[in-house]
MMTF fields as JSON, N, C-alpha, C and O atoms, coordinates in Angstrom:
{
  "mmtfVersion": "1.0.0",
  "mmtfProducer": "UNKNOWN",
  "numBonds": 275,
  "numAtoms": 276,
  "numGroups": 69,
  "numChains": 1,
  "numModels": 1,
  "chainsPerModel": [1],
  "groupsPerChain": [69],
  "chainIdList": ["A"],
  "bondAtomList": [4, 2, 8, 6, 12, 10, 16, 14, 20, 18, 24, 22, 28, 26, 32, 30, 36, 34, 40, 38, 44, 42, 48, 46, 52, 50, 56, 54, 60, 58, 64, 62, 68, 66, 72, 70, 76, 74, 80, 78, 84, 82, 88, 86, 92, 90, 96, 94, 100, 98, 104, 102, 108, 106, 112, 110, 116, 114, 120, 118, 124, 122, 128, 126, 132, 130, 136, 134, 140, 138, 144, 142, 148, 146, 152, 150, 156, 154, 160, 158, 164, 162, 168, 166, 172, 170, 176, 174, 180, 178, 184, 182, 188, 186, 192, 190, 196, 194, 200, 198, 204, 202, 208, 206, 212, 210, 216, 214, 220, 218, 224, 222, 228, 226, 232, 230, 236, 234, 240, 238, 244, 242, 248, 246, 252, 250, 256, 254, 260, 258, 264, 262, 268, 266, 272, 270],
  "bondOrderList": [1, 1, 1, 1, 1, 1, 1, 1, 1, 1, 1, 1, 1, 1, 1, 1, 1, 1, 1, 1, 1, 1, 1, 1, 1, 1, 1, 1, 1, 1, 1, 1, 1, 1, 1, 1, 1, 1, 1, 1, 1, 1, 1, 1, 1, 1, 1, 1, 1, 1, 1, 1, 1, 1, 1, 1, 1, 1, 1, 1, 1, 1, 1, 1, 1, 1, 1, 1],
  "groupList": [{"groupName": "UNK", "atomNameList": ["N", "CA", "C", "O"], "elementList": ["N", "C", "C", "O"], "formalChargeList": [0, 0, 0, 0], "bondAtomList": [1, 0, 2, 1, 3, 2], "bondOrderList": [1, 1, 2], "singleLetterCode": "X", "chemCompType": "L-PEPTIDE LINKING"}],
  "groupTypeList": [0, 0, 0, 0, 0, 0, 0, 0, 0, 0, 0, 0, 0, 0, 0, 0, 0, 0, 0, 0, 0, 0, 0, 0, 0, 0, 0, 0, 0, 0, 0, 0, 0, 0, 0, 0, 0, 0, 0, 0, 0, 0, 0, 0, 0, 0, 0, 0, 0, 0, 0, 0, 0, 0, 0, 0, 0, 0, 0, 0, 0, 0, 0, 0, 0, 0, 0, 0, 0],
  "groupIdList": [1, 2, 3, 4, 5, 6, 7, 8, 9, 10, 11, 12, 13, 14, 15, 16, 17, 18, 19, 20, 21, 22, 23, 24, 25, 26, 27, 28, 29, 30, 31, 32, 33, 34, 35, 36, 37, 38, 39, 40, 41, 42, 43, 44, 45, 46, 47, 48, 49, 50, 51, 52, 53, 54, 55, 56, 57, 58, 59, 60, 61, 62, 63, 64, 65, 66, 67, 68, 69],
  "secStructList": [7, 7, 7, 2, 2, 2, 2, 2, 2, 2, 2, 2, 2, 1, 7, 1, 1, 7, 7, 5, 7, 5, 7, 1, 1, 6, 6, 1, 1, 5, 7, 6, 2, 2, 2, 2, 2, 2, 2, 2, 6, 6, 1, 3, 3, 3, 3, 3, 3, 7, 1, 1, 7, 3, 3, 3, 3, 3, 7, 2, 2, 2, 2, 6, 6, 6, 6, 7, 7],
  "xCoordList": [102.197, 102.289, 102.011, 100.897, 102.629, 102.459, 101.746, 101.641, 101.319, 100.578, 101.533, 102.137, 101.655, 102.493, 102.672, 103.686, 101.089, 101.659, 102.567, 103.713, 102.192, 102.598, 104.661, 105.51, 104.775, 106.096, 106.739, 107.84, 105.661, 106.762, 106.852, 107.648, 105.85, 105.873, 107.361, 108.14, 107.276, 108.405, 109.439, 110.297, 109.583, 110.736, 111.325, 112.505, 110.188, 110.138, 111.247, 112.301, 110.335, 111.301, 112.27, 113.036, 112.804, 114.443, 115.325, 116.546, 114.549, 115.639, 115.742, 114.884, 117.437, 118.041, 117.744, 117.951, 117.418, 117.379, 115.797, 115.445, 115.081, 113.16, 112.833, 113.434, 111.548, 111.106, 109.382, 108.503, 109.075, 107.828, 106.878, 106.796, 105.97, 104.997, 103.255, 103.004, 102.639, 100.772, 100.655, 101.088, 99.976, 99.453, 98.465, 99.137, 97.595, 96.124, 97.261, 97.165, 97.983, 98.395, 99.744, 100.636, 99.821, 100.746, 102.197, 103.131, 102.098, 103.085, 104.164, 105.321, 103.388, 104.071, 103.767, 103.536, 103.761, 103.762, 102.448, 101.655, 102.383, 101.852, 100.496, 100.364, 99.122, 98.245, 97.476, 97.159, 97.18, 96.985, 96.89, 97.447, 95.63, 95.652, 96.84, 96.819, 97.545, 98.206, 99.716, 100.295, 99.802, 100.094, 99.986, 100.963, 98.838, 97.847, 98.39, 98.998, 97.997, 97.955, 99.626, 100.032, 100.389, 101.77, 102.022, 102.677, 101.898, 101.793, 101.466, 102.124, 99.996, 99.176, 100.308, 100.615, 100.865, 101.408, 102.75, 103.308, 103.643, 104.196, 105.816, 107.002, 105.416, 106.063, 107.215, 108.279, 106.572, 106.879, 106.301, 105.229, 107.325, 106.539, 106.888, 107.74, 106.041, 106.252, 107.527, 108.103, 107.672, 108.9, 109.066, 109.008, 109.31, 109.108, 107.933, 107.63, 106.823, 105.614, 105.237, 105.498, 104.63, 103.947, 102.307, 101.488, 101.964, 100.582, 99.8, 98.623, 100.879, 100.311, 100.665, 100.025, 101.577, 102.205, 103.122, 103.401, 103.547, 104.45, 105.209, 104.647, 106.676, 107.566, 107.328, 106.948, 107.588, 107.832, 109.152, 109.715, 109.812, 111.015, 110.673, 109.821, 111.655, 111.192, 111.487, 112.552, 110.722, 111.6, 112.108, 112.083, 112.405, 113.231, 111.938, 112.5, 110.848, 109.747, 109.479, 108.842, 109.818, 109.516, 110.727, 110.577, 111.767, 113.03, 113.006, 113.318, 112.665, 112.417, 111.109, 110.695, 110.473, 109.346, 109.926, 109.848, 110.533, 111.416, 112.709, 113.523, 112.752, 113.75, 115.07, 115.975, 115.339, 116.786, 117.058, 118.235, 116.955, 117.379, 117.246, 117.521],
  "yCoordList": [130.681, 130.76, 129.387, 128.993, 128.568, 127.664, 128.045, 129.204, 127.087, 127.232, 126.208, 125.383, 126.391, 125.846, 124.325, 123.627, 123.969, 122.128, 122.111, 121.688, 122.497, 122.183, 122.331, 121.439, 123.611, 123.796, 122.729, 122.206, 122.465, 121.113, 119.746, 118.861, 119.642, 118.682, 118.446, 117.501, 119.703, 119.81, 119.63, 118.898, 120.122, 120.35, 118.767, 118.58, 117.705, 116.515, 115.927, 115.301, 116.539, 115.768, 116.227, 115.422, 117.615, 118.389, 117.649, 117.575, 117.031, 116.428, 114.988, 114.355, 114.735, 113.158, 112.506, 111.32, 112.605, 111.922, 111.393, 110.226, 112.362, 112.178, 111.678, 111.56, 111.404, 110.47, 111.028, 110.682, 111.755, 112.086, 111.244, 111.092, 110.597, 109.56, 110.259, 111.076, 109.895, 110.024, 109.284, 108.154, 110.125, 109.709, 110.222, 111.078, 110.248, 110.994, 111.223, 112.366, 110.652, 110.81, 111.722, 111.304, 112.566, 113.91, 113.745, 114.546, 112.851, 112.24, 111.259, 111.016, 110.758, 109.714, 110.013, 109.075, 111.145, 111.874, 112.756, 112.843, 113.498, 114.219, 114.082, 113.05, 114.845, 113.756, 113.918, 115.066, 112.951, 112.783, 114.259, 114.591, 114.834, 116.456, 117.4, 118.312, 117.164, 118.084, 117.731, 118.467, 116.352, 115.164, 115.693, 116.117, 115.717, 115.63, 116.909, 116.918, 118.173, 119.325, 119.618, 120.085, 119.091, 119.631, 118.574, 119.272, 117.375, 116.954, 117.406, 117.48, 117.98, 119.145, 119.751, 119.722, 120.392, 121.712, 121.665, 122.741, 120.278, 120.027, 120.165, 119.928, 120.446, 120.553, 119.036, 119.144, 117.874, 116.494, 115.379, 115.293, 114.668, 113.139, 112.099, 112.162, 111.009, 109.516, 108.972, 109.117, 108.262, 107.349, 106.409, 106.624, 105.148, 103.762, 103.722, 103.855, 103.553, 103.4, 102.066, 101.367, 101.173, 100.394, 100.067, 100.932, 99.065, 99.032, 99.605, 99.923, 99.61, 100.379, 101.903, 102.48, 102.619, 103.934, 104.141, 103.247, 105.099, 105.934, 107.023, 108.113, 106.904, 107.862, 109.089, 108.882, 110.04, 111.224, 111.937, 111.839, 112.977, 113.375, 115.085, 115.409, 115.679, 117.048, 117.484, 117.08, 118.157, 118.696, 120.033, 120.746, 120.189, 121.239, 122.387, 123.334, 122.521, 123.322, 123.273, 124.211, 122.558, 122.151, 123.173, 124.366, 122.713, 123.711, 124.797, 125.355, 125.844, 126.942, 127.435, 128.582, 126.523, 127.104, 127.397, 128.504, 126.357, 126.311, 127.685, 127.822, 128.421, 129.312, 128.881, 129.695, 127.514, 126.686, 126.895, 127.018, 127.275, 127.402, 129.077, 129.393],
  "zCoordList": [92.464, 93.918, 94.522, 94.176, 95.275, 95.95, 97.234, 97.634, 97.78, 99.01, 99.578, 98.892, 101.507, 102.371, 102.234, 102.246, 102.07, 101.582, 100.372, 100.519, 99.292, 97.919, 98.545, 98.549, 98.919, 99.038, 99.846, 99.679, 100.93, 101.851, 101.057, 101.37, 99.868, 99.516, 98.379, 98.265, 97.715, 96.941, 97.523, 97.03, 98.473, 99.265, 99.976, 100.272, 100.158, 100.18, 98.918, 99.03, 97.412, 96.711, 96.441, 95.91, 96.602, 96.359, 97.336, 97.202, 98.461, 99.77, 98.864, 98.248, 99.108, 99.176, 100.273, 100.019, 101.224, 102.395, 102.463, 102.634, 102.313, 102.098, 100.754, 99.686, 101.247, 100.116, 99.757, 100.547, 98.724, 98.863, 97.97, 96.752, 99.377, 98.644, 98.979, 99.865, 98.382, 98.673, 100.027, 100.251, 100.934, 102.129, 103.077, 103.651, 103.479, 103.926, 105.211, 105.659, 105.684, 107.261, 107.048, 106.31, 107.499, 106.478, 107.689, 107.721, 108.354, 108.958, 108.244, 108.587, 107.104, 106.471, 104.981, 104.218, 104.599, 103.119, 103.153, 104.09, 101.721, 101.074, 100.731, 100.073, 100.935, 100.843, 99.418, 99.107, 98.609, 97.381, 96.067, 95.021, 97.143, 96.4, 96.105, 95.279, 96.643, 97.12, 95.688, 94.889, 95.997, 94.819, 93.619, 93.002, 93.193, 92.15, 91.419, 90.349, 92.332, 91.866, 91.293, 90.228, 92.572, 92.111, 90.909, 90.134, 90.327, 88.686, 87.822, 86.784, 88.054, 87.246, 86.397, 85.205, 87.672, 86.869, 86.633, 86.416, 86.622, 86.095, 87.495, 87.263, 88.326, 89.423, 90.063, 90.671, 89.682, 90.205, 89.153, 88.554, 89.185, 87.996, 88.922, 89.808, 88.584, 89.351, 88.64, 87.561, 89.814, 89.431, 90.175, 91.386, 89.715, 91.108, 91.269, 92.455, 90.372, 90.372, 90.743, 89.763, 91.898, 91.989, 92.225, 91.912, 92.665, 93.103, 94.342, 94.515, 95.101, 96.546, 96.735, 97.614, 96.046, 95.917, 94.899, 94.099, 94.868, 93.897, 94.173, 94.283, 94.337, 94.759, 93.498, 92.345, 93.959, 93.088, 93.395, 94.485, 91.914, 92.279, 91.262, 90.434, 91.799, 91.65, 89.965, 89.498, 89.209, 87.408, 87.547, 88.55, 86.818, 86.114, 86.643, 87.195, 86.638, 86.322, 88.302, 88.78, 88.918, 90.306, 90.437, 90.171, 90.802, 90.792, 90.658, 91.71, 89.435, 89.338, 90.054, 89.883, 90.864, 91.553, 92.837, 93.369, 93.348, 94.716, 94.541, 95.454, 93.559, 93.506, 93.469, 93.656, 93.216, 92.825, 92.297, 92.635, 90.958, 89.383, 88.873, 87.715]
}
């Protein structure tokens, strides 16, 4: 079961147009926990990893959570 962040966050990375990054200000991304948890469980992996942030993009296991697959 996702909870309402987790889903907008996914839903961040299923969109081409959005970009879901870590951000305490939930105006300008996802905020770290929320991050964290959806990696946990296998929902989102980094990609474009630098020093100040890290884009994430949705798996196979994210997808079938979002009911895509």
């Amino acid at each position: 079961m996702l909870s309402d962040k987790e889903h907008k966050a996914l839903m961040f990375a299923y969109s081409e147009d959005l970009t879901l990054v870590a951000d305490t200000e939930p105006m300008f991304g996802s905020h770290p926990r929320t991050i964290r948890a959806l990696v946990k469980k296998g929902f989102i992996e980094a990609y474009d990893e630098d020093d100040e942030e890290s884009e994430y993009e949705l798996t196979r296991a994210g997808r079938v959570a979002l009911g895509l697959t």
